[in-house]
C-alpha positions in Angstrom: 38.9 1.6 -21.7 36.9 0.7 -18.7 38.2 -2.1 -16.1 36.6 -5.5 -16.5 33.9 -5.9 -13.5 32.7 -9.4 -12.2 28.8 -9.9 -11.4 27.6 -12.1 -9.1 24.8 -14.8 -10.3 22.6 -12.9 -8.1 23.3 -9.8 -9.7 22.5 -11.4 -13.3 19.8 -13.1 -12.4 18.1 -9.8 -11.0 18.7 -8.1 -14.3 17.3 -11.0 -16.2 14.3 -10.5 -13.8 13.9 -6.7 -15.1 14.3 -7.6 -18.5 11.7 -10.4 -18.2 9.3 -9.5 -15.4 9.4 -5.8 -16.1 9.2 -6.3 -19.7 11.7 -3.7 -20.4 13.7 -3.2 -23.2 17.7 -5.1 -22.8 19.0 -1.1 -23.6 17.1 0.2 -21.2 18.1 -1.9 -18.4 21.7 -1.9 -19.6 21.9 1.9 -19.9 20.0 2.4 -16.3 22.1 0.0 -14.3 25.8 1.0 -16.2 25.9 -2.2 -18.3 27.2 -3.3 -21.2 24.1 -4.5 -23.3 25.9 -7.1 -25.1 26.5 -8.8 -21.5 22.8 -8.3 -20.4 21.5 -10.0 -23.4 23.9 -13.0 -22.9 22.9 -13.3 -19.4 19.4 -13.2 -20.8 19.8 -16.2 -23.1 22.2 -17.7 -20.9 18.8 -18.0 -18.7 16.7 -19.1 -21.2 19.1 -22.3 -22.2 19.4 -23.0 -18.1 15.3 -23.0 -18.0 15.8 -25.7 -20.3 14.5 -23.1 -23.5 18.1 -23.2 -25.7 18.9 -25.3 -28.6 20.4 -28.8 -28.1 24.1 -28.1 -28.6 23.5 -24.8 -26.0 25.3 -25.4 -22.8 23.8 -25.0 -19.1 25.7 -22.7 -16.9 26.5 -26.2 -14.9 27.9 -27.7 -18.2 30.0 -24.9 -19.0 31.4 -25.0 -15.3 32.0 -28.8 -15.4 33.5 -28.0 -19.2 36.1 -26.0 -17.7 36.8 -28.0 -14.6 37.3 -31.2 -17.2 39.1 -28.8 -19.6 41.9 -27.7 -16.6 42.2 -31.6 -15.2 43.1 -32.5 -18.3 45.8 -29.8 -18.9 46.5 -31.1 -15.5 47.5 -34.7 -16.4 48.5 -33.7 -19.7 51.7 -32.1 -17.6 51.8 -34.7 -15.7 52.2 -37.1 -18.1 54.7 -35.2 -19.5 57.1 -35.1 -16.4 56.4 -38.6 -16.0 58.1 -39.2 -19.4 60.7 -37.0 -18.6 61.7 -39.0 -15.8 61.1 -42.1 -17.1 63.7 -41.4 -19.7 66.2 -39.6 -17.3 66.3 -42.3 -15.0 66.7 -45.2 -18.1 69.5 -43.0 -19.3 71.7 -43.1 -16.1 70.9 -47.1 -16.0 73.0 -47.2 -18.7 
């Protein structure tokens, strides 16, 4: 099993440029720069929805990225809250 590698948005946006500029083939372009093709196509259609060309419920890149930031401010506070209660209740206990 081969290590997970990280591309850059430069990177992806360069192979999106082959597969759309060049007109070649997502396989070909996966198999010639060591890809996975799966990946290349999703980068592909990733583009497509950030051009504004993807179905309604399809999320921008941004979206997704503000998705996630919401997604771990809310675990965030979630934990927070929690410990709050915690407290709360530890320090109403030793009133008593």
């Amino acid at each position: 099993m081969r290590k997970r590698r990280h591309f850059t948005p430069e990177f992806k946006a360069q192979i999106v440029r082959l597969v759309r500029e060049d007109k070649k083939p997502i396989a070909q372009v996966a198999r010639e720069h060591d890809l996975d093709r799966g990946s290349v196509y999703e980068w592909v259609g990733q583009a497509k929805v950030d051009e504004g060309g993807g179905a309604p419920e399809e999320l921008t890149t941004s979206e997704r990225e503000e998705l996630q930031r919401l997604r771990r401010e809310n675990k965030r506070l979630q934990m927070e809250r929690e410990i709050l209660k915690k407290a709360t209740a530890f320090f109403a206990n030793e009133k008593t």
